[in-house]
Backbone bond lengths (Angstrom), bond angles and torsions (degrees), N, CA, C in turn:
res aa  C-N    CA-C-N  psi(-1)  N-CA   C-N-CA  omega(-1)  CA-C   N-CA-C  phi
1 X - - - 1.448 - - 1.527 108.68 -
2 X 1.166 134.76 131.84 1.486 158.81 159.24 1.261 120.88 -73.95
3 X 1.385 109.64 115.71 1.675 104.58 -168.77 2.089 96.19 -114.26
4 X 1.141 144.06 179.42 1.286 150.79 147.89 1.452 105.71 -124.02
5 X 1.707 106.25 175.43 1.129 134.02 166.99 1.170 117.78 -104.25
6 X 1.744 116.78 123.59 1.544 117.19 170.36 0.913 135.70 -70.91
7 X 1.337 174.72 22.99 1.503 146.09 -87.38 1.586 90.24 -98.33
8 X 1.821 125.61 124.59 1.330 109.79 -168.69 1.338 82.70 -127.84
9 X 1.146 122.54 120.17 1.517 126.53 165.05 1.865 118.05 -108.27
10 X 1.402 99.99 118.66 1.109 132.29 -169.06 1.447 108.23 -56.59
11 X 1.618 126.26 133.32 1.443 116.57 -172.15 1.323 88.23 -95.88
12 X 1.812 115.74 148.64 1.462 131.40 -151.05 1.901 89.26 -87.13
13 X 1.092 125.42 141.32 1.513 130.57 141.97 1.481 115.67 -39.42
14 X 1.063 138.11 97.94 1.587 135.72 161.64 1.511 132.37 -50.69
15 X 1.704 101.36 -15.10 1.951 108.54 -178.67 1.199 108.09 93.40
16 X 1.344 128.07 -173.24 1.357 160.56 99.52 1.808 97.33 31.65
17 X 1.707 97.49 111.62 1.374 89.22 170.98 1.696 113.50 -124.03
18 X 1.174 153.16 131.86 1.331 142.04 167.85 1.518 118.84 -62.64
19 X 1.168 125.76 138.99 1.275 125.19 -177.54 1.447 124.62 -137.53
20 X 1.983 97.35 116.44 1.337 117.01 -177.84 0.886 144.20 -90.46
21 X 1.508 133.86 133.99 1.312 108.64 -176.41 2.051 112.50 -92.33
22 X 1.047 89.90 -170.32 1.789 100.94 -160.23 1.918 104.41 -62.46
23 X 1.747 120.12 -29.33 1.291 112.39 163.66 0.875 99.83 -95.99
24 X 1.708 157.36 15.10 1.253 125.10 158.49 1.358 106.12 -90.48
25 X 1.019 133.79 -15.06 1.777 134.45 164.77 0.923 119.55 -35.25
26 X 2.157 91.74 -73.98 1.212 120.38 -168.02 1.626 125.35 -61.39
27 X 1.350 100.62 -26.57 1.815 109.27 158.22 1.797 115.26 -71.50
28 X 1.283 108.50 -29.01 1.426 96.99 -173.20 1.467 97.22 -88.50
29 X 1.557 132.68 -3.10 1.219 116.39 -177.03 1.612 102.65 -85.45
30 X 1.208 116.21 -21.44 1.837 132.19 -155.64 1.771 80.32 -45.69
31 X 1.469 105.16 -61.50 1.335 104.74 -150.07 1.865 127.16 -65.09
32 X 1.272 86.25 5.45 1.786 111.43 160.24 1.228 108.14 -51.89
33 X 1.418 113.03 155.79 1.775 108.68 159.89 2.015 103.96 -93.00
34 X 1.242 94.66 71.17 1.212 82.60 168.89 1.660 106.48 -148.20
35 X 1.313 120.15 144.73 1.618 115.43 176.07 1.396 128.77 -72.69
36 X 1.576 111.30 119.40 1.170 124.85 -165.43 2.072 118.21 -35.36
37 X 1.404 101.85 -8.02 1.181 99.12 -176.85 1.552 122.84 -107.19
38 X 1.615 101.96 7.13 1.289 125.18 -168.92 1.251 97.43 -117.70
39 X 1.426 129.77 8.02 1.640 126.49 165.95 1.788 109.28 -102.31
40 X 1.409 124.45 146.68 1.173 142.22 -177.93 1.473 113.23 -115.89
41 X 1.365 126.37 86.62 1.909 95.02 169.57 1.719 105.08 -98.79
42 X 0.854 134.48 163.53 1.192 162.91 175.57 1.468 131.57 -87.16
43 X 1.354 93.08 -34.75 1.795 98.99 -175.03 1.526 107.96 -121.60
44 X 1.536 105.02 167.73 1.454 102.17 -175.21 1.958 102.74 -89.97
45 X 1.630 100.90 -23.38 1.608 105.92 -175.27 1.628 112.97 -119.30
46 X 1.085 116.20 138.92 1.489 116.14 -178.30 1.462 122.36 -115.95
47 X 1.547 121.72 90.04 1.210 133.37 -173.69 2.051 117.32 -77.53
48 X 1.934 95.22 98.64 1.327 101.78 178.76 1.542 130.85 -89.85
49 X 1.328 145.42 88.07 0.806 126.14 -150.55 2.144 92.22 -87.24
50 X 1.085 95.81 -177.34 1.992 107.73 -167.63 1.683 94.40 -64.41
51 X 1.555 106.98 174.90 1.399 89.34 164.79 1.154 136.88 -108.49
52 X 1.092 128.89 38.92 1.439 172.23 -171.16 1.600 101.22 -111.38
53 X 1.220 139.14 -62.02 1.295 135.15 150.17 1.411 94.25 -35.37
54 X 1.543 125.75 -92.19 1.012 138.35 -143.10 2.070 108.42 -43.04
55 X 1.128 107.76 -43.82 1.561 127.52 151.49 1.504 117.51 -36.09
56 X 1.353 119.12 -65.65 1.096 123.48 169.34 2.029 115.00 -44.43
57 X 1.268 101.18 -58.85 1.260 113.86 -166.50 2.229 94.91 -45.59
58 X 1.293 96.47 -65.72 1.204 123.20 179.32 1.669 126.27 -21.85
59 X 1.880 94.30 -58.16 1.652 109.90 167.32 1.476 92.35 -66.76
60 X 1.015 118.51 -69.27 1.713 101.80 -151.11 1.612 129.42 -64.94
61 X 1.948 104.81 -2.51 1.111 112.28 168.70 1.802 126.34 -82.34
62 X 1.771 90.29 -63.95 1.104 110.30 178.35 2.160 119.70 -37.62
63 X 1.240 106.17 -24.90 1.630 100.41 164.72 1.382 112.90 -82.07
64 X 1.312 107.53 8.25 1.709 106.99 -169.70 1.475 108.79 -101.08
65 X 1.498 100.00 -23.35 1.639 97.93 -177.86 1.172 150.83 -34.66
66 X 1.240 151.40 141.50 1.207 141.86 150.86 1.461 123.29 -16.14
67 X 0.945 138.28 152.63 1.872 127.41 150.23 1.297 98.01 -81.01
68 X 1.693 99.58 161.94 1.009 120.28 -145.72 1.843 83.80 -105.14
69 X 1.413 130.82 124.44 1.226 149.03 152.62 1.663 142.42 -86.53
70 X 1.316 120.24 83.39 1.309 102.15 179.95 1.288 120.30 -39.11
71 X 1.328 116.67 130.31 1.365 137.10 155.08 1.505 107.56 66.60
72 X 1.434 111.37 27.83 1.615 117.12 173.92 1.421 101.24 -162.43
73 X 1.178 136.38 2.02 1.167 113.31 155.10 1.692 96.71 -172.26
74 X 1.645 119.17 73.25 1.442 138.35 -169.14 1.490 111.77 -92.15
75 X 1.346 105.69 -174.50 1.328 114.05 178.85 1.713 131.43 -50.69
76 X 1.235 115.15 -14.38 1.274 150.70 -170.12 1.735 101.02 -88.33
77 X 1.078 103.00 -62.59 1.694 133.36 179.99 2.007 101.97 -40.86
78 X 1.825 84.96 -62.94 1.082 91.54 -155.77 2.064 117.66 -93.68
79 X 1.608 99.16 1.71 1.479 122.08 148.35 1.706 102.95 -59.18
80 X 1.538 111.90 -70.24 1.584 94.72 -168.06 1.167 116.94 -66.41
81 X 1.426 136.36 -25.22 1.777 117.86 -178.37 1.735 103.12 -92.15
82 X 1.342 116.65 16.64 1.400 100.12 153.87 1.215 119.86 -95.21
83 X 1.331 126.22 -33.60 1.630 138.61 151.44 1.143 107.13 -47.69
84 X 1.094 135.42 -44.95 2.034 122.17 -165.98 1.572 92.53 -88.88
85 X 1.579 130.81 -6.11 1.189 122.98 -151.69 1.394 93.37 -85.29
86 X 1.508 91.21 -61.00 1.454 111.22 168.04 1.215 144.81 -8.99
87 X 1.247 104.15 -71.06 1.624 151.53 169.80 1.836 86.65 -61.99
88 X 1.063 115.84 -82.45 1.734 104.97 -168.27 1.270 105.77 -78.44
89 X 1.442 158.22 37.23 1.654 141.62 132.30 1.373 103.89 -98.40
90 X 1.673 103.87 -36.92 1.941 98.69 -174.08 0.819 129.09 -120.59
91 X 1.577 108.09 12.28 1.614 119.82 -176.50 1.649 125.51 42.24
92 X 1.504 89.64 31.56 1.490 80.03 161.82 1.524 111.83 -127.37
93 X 1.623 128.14 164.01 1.313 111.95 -178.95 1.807 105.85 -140.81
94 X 1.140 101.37 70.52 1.331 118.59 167.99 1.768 110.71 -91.07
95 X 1.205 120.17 -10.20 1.724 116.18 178.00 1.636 102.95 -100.26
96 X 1.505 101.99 151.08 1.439 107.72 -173.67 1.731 89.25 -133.67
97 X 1.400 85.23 175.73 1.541 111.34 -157.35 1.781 86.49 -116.15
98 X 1.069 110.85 111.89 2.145 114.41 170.45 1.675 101.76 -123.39
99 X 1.523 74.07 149.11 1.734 92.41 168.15 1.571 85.36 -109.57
100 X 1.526 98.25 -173.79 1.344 124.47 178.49 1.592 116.65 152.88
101 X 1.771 95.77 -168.23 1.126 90.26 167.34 1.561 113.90 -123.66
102 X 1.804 122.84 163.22 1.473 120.14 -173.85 1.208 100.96 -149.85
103 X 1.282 108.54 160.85 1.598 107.64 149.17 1.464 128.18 -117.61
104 X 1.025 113.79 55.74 1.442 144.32 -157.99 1.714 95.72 -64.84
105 X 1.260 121.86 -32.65 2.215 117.78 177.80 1.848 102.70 -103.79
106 X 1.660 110.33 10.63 1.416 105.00 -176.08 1.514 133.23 61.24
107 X 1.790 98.75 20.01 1.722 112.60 176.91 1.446 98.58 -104.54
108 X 1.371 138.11 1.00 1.378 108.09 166.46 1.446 82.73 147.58
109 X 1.434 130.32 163.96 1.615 132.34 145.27 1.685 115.27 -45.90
110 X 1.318 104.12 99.68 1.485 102.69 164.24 1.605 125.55 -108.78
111 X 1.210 134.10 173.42 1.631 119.38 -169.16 1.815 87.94 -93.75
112 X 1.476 96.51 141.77 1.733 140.01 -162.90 0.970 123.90 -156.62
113 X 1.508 118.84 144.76 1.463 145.41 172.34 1.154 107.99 -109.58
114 X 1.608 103.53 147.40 1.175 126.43 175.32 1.654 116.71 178.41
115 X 1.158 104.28 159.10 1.780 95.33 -179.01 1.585 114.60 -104.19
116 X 1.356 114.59 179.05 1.464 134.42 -173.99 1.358 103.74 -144.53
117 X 1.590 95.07 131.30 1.639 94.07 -178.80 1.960 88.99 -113.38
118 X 1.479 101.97 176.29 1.420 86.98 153.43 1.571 102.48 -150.72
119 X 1.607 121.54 -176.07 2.002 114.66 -153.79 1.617 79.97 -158.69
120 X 0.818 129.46 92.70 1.708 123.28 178.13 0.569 111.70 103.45
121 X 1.673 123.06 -146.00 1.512 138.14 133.40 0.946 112.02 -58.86
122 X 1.562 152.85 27.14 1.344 134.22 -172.78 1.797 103.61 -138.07
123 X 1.654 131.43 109.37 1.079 121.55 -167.63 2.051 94.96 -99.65
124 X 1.123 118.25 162.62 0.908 153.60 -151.71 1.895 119.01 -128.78
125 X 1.531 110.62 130.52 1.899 96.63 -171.71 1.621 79.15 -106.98
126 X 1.220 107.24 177.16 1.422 123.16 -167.49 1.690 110.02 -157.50
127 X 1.771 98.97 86.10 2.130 72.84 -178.43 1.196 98.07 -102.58
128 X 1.646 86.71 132.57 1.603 125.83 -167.55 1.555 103.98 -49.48
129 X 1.725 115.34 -46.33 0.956 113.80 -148.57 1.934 110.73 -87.60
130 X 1.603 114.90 -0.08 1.491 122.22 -179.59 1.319 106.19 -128.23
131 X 1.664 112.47 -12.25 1.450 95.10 -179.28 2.070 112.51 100.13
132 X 1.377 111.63 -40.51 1.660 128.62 177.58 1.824 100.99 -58.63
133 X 1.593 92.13 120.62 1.190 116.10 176.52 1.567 107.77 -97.99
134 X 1.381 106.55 141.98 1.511 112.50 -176.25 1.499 104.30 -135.46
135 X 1.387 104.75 169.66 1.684 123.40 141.58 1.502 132.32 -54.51
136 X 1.201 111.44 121.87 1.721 110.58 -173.78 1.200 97.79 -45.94
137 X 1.310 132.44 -35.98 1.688 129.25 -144.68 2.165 96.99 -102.15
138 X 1.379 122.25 1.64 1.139 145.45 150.82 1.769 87.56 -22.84
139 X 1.661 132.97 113.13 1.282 163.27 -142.35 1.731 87.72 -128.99
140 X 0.977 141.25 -8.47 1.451 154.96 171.99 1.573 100.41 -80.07
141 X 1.513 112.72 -74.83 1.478 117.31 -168.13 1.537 121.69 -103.58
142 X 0.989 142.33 98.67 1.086 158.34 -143.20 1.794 99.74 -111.15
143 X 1.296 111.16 91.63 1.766 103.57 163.32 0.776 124.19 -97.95
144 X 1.631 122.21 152.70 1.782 138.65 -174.96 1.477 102.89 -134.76
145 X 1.255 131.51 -0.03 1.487 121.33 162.89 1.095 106.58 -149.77
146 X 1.462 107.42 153.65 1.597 122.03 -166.73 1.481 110.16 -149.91
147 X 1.438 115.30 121.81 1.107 110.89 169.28 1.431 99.90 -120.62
148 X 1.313 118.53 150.37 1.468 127.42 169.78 1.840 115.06 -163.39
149 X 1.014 95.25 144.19 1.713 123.88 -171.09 1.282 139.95 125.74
């Protein structure tokens, strides 16, 4: 008989979550630089856990990722399966999926993905593709669409 080894690593508890409804979001998103007609939410309730949860969620995803593929599975790609990831291990959907623009390789603002979480009043940029957490107001990444829920 043949036995293996599991290595089973436990998905972390995130805490304490706040819970929004669809205009209290949608007002806390206003204050984005982005135009109210270029935002998407999805849900009628918005489950925030702290950002310390939100951290948690983050480490234990981000080694899970995809590789990163030109032009088959990019920055764009890898914004939405951290949001759907999200949403299906921890059931919560406080991270959104943005386009925009950045200069994230230091050649200029080019159009980019990346996500936004948010923990309060305070939303959060997220590039998907290193893991580096920023300030929404981050003069680097500039978003104009947002989907989240």
């Amino acid at each position: 008989m043949s036995s293996f080894r599991v290595n089973v690593v436990h998905k972390p508890v995130l805490g304490p979550e706040e819970v929004l409804s669809l205009f209290a979001m949608d007002a806390r998103l206003r204050y984005l630089p982005v135009e109210w007609k270029r935002i998407k939410l999805t849900d009628q309730l918005f489950y925030c856990p702290s950002f310390d949860g939100c951290r948690k969620a983050i480490e234990y995803l981000m080694p899970k990722r995809p590789k990163y593929l030109e032009h088959k599975f990019d920055c764009e790609n890898m914004s939405g399966w951290l949001r759907h990831k999200v949403a299906d291990v921890f059931q919560v959907n406080n991270f959104a999926e943005v386009e925009g623009y950045a200069d994230c390789r230091g050649l200029g603002m080019e159009r980019h993905g990346w996500t936004v979480f948010t923990e309060g009043i305070y939303f959060y940029q997220l590039e998907t593709q290193t893991g580096v957490v920023m300030d929404i107001d981050d003069p680097l990444y500039v978003p104009d669409e947002i989907v989240m829920g």
